[in-house]
C-alpha positions in Angstrom: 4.5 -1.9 -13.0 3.4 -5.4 -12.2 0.3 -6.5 -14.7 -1.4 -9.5 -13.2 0.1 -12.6 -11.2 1.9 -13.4 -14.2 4.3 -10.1 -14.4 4.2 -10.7 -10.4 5.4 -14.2 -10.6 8.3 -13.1 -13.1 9.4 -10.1 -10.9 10.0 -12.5 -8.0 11.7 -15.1 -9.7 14.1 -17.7 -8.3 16.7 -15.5 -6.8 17.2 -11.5 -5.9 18.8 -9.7 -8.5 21.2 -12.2 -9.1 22.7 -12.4 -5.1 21.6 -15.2 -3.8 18.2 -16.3 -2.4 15.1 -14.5 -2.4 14.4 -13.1 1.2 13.5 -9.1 1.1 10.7 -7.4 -0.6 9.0 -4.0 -0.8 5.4 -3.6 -2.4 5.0 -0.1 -3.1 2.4 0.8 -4.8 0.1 4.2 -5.3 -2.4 5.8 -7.1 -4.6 8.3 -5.8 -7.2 8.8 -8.1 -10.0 11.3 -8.5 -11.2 13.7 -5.3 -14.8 13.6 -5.0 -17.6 13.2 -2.7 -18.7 9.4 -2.4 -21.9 9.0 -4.8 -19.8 10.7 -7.5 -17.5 8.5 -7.7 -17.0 6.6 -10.7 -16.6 3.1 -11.2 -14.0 3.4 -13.6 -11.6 5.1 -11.2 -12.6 3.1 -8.0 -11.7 -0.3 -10.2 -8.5 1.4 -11.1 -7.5 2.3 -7.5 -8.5 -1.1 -6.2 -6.4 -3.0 -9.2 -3.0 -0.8 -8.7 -2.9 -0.5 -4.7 -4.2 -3.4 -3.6 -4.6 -6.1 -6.2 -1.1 -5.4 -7.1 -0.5 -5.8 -3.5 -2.6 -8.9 -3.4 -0.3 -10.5 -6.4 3.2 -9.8 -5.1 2.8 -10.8 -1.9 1.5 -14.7 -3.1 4.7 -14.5 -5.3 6.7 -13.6 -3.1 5.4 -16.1 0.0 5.9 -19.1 -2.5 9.4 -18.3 -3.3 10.1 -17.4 0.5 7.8 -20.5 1.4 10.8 -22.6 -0.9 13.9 -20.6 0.7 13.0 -21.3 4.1 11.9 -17.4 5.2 11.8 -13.8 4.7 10.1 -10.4 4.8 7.7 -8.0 3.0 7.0 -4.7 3.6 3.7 -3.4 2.2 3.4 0.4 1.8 -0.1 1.5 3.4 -0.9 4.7 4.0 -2.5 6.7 7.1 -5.9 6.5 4.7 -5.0 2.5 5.4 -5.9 4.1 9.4 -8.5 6.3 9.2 -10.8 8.2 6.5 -10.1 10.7 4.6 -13.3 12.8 2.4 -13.5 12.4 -0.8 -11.1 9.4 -1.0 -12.9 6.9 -1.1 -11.3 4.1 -3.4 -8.0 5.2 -2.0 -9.2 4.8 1.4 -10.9 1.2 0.5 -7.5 0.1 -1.3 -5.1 1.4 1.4 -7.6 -0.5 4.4 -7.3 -3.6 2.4 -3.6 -3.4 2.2 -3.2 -3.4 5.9 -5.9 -6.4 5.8 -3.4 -8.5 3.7 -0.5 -7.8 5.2 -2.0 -8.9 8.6 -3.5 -11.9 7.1 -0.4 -12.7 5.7 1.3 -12.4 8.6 -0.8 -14.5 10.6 -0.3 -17.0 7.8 2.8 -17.2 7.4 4.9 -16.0 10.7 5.3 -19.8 11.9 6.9 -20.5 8.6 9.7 -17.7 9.4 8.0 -14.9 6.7 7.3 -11.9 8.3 5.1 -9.3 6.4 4.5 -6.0 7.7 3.2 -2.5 6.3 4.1 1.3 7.0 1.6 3.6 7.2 2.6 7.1 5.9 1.0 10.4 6.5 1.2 13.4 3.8 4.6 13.4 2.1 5.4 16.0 -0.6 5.3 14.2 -3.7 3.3 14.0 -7.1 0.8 12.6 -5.4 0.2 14.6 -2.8 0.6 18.0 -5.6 -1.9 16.2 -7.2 -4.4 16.0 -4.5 -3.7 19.8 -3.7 -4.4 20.4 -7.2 -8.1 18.3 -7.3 -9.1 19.9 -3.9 -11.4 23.3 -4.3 -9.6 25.4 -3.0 -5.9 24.1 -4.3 -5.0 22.5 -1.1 -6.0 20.6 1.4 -8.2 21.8 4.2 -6.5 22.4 7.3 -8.4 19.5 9.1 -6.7 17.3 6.2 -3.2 18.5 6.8 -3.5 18.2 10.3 -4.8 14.8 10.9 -2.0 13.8 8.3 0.5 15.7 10.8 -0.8 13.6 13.7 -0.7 10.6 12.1 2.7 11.1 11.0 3.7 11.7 14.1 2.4 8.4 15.6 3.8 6.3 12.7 7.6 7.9 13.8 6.4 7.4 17.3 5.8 3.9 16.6 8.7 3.2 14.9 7.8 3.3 11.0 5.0 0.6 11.0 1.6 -0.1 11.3 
């Protein structure tokens, strides 16, 4: 896990792995947090949110543009999420992180396109992982409500319609 712009700078580095210039990077990064309604959510796990999913965003990307910026090019890929779309109850900080990930990677974009860096982000709906276990396990009942699941579904649907990005 990077742990501020210094442990980003060092990932990057000079070269990829070894093979040659710099030019491909993924930013993955994904917490979810705590479920709960918006006033009850603490401060403690909204900073943590924010500083994983989008700060770390935030520091590998300006990393990563200055080596590109120095190799003439590249691309980033950002992971989102469909919260990064639309709202999602008692998700707050996730919500908030995932928004402002698709806010940087447009910025960035719009930055740095002419200078032959392309950054774009995917936007996934509910995939079966920890994470989403997790979420089943905070929620009331277990699992999420139908209305959850199927907005996920939908959204799914349109990021495969649309080709895998957002």
């Amino acid at each position: 896990m990077i742990n501020g712009a210094f442990g980003a700078a060092g990932q990057v580095g000079g070269e990829d792995a070894g093979h040659g210039v710099f030019g491909l990077a993924d930013n993955l990064p994904g917490i979810e947090g705590t479920i709960a309604p918006f006033p009850d959510q603490t401060e403690e796990n909204f900073d943590r949110i924010i500083s994983v999913n989008l700060k770390g965003v935030f520091l590998c990307l300006r990393a990563e543009i200055q080596q590109m910026a120095k190799t003439g090019g590249g691309a980033i890929v950002n992971l989102a999420s469909v919260a990064g779309l639309f709202g999602f109850a008692g998700l707050s900080p996730y919500v908030a992180s995932k928004h402002g990930v698709n806010g940087l990677t447009k910025n960035a974009a719009l930055e740095y396109g002419k200078a032959g860096i392309r950054v774009n982000s995917v936007c996934p709906g509910a995939i079966d992982t920890r994470m989403l276990d997790s979420l089943a396990e905070q929620s009331s009942d277990g699992k999420m409500t139908s209305h959850e699941m199927h907005r996920s579904d939908a959204s799914d649907r349109a990021y495969r319609h649309a080709g895998g990005s957002c």
